[in-house]
Structures are given as structure tokens and as C-alpha cells.
N, C-alpha and C positions, 0 to 999 in steps of 0.2 A: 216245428218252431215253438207250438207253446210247449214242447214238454223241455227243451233246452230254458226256455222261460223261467218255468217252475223250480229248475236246477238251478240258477242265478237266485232267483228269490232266497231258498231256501240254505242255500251256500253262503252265499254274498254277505259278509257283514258289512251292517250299518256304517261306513266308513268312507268320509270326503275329504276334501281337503282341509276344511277348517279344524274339524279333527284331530288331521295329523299335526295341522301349526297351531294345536290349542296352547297358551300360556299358561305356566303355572305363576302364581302367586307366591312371593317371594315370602315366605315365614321364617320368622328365626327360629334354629337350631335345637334353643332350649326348651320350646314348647315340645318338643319329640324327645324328652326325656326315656332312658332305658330301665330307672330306678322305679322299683313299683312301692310307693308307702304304703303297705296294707296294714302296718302296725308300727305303731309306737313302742320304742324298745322301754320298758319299767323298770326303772331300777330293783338293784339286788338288796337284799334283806337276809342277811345270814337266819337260820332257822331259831338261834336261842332268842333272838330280838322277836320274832315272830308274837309271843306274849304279848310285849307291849309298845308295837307298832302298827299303826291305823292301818287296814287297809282300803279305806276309801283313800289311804292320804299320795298324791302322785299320782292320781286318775285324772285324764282329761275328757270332758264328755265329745270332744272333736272328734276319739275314737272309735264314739258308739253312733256318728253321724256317716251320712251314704258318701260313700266317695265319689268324686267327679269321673268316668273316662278318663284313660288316657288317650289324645289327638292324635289321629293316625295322619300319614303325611297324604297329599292329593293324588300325588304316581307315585309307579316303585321306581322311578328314577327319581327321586325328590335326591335323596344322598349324593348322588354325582354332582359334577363340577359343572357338566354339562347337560343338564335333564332335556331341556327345547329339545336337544338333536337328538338326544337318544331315544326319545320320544317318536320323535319323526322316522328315525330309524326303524323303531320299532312297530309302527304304525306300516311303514312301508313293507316289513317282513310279513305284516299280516295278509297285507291286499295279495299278495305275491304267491301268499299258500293258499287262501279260498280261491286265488283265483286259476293257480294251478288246478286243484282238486275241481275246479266247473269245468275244464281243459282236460282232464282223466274222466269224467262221468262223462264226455259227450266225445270221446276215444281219439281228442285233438292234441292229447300232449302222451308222451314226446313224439316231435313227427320225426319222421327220416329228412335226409341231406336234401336229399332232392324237392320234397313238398318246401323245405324250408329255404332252398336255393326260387323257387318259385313263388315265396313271398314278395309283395310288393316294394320297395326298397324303404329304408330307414329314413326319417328326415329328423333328426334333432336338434330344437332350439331351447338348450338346456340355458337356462344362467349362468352367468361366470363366478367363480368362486368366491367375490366381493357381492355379490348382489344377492347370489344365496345366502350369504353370511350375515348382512344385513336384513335378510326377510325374516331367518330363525332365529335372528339375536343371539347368534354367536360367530365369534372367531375361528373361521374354519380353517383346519391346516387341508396342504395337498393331501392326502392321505384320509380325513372326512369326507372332502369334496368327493373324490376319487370313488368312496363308497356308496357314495349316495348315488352319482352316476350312472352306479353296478347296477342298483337296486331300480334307478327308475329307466334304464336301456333294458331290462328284464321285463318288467310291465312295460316296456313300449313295444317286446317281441309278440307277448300276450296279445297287444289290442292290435297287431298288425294280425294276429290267426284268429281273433274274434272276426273282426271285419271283413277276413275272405271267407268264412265260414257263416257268414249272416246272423251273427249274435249281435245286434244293436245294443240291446240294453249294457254288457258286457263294454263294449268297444263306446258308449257315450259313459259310461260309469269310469273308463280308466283315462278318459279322454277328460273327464276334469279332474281327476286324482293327481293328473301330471300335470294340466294347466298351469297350476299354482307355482309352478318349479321353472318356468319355462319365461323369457325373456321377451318384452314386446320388440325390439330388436331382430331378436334373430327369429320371431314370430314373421316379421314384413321380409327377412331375409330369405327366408327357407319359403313364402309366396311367389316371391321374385325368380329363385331358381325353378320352382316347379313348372313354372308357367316358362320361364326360357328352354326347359329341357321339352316341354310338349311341343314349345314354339319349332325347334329342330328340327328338319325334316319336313316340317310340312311346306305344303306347297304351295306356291303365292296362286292368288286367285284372280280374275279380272273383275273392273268395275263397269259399270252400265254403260261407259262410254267404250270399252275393250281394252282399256288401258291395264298394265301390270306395274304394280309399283315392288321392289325388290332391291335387297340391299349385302353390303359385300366389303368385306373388311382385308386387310393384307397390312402386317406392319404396325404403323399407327395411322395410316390411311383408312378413310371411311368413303362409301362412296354409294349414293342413290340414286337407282335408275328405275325413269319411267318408258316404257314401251309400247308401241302402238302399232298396230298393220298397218301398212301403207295402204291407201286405196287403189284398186286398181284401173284397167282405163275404159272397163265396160263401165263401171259404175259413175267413172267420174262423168262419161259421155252422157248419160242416163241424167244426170245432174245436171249438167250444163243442157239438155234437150229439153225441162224443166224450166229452168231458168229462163231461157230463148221462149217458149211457150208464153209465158208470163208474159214478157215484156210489150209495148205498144207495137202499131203497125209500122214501124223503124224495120220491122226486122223481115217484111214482105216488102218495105221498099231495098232493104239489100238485096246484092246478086247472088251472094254467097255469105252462109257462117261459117265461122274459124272457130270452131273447137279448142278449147283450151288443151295444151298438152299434157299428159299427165306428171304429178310432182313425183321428183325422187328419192328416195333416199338420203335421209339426213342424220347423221351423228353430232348432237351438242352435247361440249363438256363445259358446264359451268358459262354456258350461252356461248362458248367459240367451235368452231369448227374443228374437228380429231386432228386435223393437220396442223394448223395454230398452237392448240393448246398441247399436243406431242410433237414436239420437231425431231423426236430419235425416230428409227424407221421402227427400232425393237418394241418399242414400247406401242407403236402403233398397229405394229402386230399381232403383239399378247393380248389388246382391246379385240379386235378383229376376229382372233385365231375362234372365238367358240361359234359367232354364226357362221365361220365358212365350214368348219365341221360340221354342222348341222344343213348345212344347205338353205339359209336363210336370210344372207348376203343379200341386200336390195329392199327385203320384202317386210325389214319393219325399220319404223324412226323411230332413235334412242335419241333422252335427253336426260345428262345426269349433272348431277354435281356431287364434288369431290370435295374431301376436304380433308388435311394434314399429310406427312408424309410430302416426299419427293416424288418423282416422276415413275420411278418402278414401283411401288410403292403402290403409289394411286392407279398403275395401270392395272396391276393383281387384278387390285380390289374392284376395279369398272369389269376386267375381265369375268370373276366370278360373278356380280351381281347380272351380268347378260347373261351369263349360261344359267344361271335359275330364273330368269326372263326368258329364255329360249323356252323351257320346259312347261315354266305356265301357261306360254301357248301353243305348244306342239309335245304334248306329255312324249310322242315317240321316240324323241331324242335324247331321255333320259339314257339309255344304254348307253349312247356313244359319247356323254357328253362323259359320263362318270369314267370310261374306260379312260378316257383322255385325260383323267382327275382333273377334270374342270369344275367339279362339283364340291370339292371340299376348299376348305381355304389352307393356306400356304402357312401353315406353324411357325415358321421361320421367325424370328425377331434379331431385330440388330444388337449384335454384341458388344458390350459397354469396353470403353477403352481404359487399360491397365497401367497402374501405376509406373512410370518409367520406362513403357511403349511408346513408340509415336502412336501404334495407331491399337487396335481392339488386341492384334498377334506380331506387327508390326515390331520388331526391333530399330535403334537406331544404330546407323551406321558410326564405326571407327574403326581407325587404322591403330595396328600391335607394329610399332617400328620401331628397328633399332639405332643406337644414335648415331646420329652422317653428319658429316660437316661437307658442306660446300666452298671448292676452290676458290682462289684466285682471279676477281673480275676487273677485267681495265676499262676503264668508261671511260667519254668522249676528252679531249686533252681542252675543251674548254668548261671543263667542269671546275667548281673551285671548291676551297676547302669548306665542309662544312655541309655544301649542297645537294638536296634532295636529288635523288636519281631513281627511276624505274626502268630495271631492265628485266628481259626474260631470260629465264636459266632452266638449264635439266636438270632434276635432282631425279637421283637413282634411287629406290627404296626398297630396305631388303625385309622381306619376310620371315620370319621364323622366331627363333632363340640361338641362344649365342652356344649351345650344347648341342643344341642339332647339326646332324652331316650334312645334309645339305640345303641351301638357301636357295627361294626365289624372290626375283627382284622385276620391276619394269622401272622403263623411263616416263616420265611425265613433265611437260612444260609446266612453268610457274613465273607468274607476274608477279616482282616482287618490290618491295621498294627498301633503297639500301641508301647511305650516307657515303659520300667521299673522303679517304680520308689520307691527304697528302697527293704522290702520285696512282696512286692503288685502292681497289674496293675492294675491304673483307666483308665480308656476310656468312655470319656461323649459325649453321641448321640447328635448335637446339631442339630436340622430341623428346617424348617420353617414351617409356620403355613401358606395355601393358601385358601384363602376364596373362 
């Protein structure tokens, strides 16, 4: 351990986060001049004037003074349009190669598939492209964001193989290098899953009183059950022989005690009784079906409450949270409960209804019919002109298209209502014709 130590030390540069998001200070342009004055151009003096032209005349003594430096810029990204990022780019490519090269000296990099297949799994709560943008003070396209991504999922492989490999210094040095990048947000987000993903699986435990508390979802059903042994009727005798002991000489003047009998089994949902609160027999079954598998019918009292979802729904959900109830307290029945897939919840979700369905796959019904006219109806001879009449008629309806060879047809009654008109009722079918 210390000689991986010594390899970090000596590897490692000096480099944090403030580092990488150092600012530069905005200078103008023309202090980083490329023109060097090292001399004053003198004018020309052809050689015959030379006789009788000064030469002290057209000397400045400013040229026999020390010249200032020229100002170099702060970074060698000062020229770009974007220094901050390229900066940080830049910074990031460095951490990525020393820390490569402490990953090569201590014979951790490159591993094979398989060591890397056995690393602990990824959790990233990077910032999003506006909030990075806003930290390095610049307008980040897809395509910055994207790279910087690269660079910090690279150092997040790094401190996942420091960490299994017991290099702390390593794994708390790249563990604030990425800090800075990373979102409070998806920081409480990426807590939330880790702790739900360990929650999985495990197994409900009892409390001091013997109770199991377990919970159980189906649908948009929710549903919490607590679970308790029933007592049984040695103990309750033993209890009530207790109790009778206690009590005054009442109980040497009786002839006889009456033993209370032992209680039974009881199922609350939502404080009513499984038969109340499920009137289907199905639903009272799917509740029921994992302690008769288990063989545990009688021998505990459940009390749950439900909540959302319909009646299937909420039965799933009560059904699984008893079978991880059964299990917390009779771990043996985990085999039979799982074969039975009582153990996992039912993925299933209700499927949303579509535009111009009645119903999720539901089509609506209509008739493709060809056009009919209906005969000749004579109705009662004290009907008058003008007057409402309802009678029933058969209309015949044919099936098909008018190109097809052969047509199917039935008959069907219809209550219709028609007007008198004279001695005779016409009524003319008029349909549509649907391709």
C-alpha cells in the first residue's frame, strides 16, 4: 500500500477542481502585440550629403533606453474564442494521463472484459448541458457537452478500479476532480436509486412485537401489510390461567371456569373484512392463493390497507405483499412461493386508450351497406294525414360491394317511426355506402 502511495504522489499532479475552472482575466487583444520595436527606422541620407549632414541630427535618445517586455498572455488558450473550456478540456486530459500511467505502474490498466465486467456498476450524476455551461461560462454546444462527458465517464472508470483495488488517495483525489461537474440534483437522485436497488431483495424483518410490515405494488395499486401469528390455544390457556390466578376469591366461589376460546383468524382490508371489501370470489382468491401455498391459512392475522387502482389491481398488490410476509416469517417457503412467481410483481400496466378506439385496441363498430329502400307500409285506416306512426319492419341488409359475386345478407327487426301520407306509408331506407 505505501508503495502504490508513493506512485500517486510522485505521478499525481497538483491538480483540483478549482484548477481546472480557473478564470482567466479578460485582456485586450493589443497588449499581446506580434510587432517587436527593437529599432527605430533613421532616415536615409544619400552618401554625397554625408559631408554636410549632422549625425547626431534624427537620434532619439528613447532608442538608447531598456525596452519594456513584451506581455505574454496567462494560458495558451488565451487566442481562442473559448479558453474557460478548453482549459478545462485541457486540464481534464491531464488528470486522465497521470492517472492512466499510476493505473500502468501498479499493472491496473488495461484490465481484461471480464475484471472490467466485475467492476462495481457506474452511477453518473453529471450536469446537464445548461448548468455546465453556466459553471464554465460558456455556451456549450451538443458536441462540447458530449466531450467533456467522454473525458469525465473515463476518470469515473479510473476511480471505479482505484476503489476495488484499495488506492484511496487515487479514488478521493478523482472523487473531487468530478465533484465539481456533477449536479446536486441528480447527486440526491443517484442516493435514491442506490439505496432502492439494495432495498430489493432484501428481506422484511420482524419487530419486537413479531409483527412484519411489507409492501406490494400491482398497477397503480399500493398496498401495506402487517402480519402477526395468531396465538395459539396452549398459550392463550396459559394466559387466561394467569389471569383467573390473579383475580379475588370469586373464582373458588365458582363451580367451574370457562376458558376463553381461542381467536381466529382474521383478514383486514382497510379495517373490513376480505369478504366485504372483495365481493368477486377471483379477487378473493388471488389475496388467499400464497398462504394456502405455503400452508399457512389460519395461522397468521393480516391487516392491510390499500390504496389506488381497482379491485384487481389492489388484489395483486395485497397478494404479493403476503407472500413477502409469508417469507419473513417462514424463510422455507421462499422456494415455492417464487416458483409460483408470487415473489415478483406483475409489470403489467394498463394500456392507454387510442385515438378513435372505443377502448385501449377496441375498434368501434359499423355497418358497410348497400343502399335498400324499404316497401310499401299500410297502417291503421284511422290514422290521419300528417300523423306520427311507429311501426316495426324487416329490413334486409346486404353485405358486400356491388362487383362482388356473391352477397350476404340477414334479416333484422327495426322500430321505426314513419309519417302518413294519404292512404299509404312510404319510408325510404337511405344508407351509406362505406368502402
Amino acid at each position: 500500500m505505501a508503495t502504490r502511495l508513493g506512485i500517486a504522489r510522485l505521478v499525481l499532479p497538483a491538480l483540483n477542481a478549482r484548477t481546472l475552472c480557473r478564470r482567466c482575466h479578460h485582456v485586450p487583444l493589443r497588449t499581446f502585440t506580434t510587432s517587436s520595436p527593437s529599432h527605430i527606422a533613421k532616415p536615409f541620407v544619400p552618401p554625397a550629403s554625408l559631408e554636410t549632414h549632422d549625425v547626431e541630427e534624427g537620434l532619439d535618445d528613447s532608442e538608447f533606453l531598456p525596452q519594456r517586455a513584451r506581455q505574454r498572455p496567462p494560458t495558451p488558450t488565451f487566442y481562442t474564442t473559448r479558453s474557460d473550456y478548453y482549459e478545462v478540456i485541457g486540464g481534464l486530459q491531464d488528470a486522465i494521463q497521470s492517472t492512466r500511467a499510476i493505473l500502468k505502474a501498479l499493472h491496473l490498466h488495461p484490465l481484461p472484459k471480464f475484471a472490467l465486467d466485475a467492476l462495481p456498476p457506474a452511477h453518473p450524476a453529471w450536469a446537464d448541458r445548461t448548468d455546465m455551461g453556466a459553471e464554465l461560462n460558456v455556451t456549450l454546444s451538443a458536441g462540447m457537452y458530449r466531450q467533456l462527458v467522454l473525458s469525465l465517464k473515463e476518470l469515473e472508470l479510473y476511480q471505479r478500479i482505484a476503489k476495488t483495488a484499495g488506492i484511496t488517495e487515487l479514488q478521493e483525489y478523482l472523487g473531487e476532480l468530478m465533484g465539481s461537474f456533477e449536479s446536486t440534483k441528480q447527486v440526491e437522485a443517484r442516493e435514491r436509486r442506490i439505496l432502492k436497488k439494495a432495498m430489493v431483495g432484501k428481506r422484511a424483518t420482524l419487530d419486537t412485537y413479531g409483527r412484519s410490515y411489507t409492501l406490494g405494488r400491482r398497477k397503480t395499486s399500493t398496498a401495506r401489510v402487517w402480519m402477526i401469528k395468531v396465538q395459539n390455544k396452549g398459550e392463550e390457556s396459559k394466559v387466561a390461567e394467569d389471569e383467573l390466578a390473579t383475580t379475588y376469591v370469586s373464582t373458588l366461589l365458582s363451580p367451574s371456569v370457562k376458558v376463553p376460546s381461542p381467536s381466529t383468524t382474521s383478514i383486514l382490508v382497510n379495517a373490513a373484512p376480505i369478504s366485504e371489501y372483495f365481493p368477486l370470489p377471483a379477487d378473493r382468491e388471488a389475496v388467499l392463493r400464497p398462504l394456502k401455498l405455503a400452508g399457512l391459512l389460519g395461522a397468521y392475522n393480516v391487516f392491510a390497507l390499500v390504496r389506488g387502482g381497482g379491485t384487481s389491481g389492489q388484489s395483486g398488490a395485497l397478494a404479493l405483499a403476503i407472500s413477502r410476509a409469508c417469507v419473513a416469517h417462514v424463510p422455507e417457503v421462499d422456494p415455492i412461493l417464487r416458483k409460483a412467481n408470487l415473489m415478483k410483481r406483475d409489470p403489467r400496466m394498463v394500456e392507454r386508450k387510442k385515438t378513435g378506439l372505443a377502448k385501449a385496441r377496441k375498434a368501434v363498430c359499423f355497418l358497410s351497406m348497400l343502399p335498400h329502400s324499404c316497401g310499401v307500409l299500410t297502417p291503421s285506416p284511422t290514422v290521419r294525414l300528417g300523423q306520427a306512426l311507429t311501426c316495426r319492419v324487416v329490413i334486409t341488409i346486404f353485405w358486400g360491394h356491388l362487383d362482388d359475386a356473391s352477397y350476404t345478407y340477414y334479416t333484422r327487426p327495426y322500430t321505426m317511426s314513419c309519417r302518413a301520407n294519404g292512404n299509404s306509408v312510404i319510408y325510404w331506407i337511405s344508407v351509406s355506402r362505406s368502402s
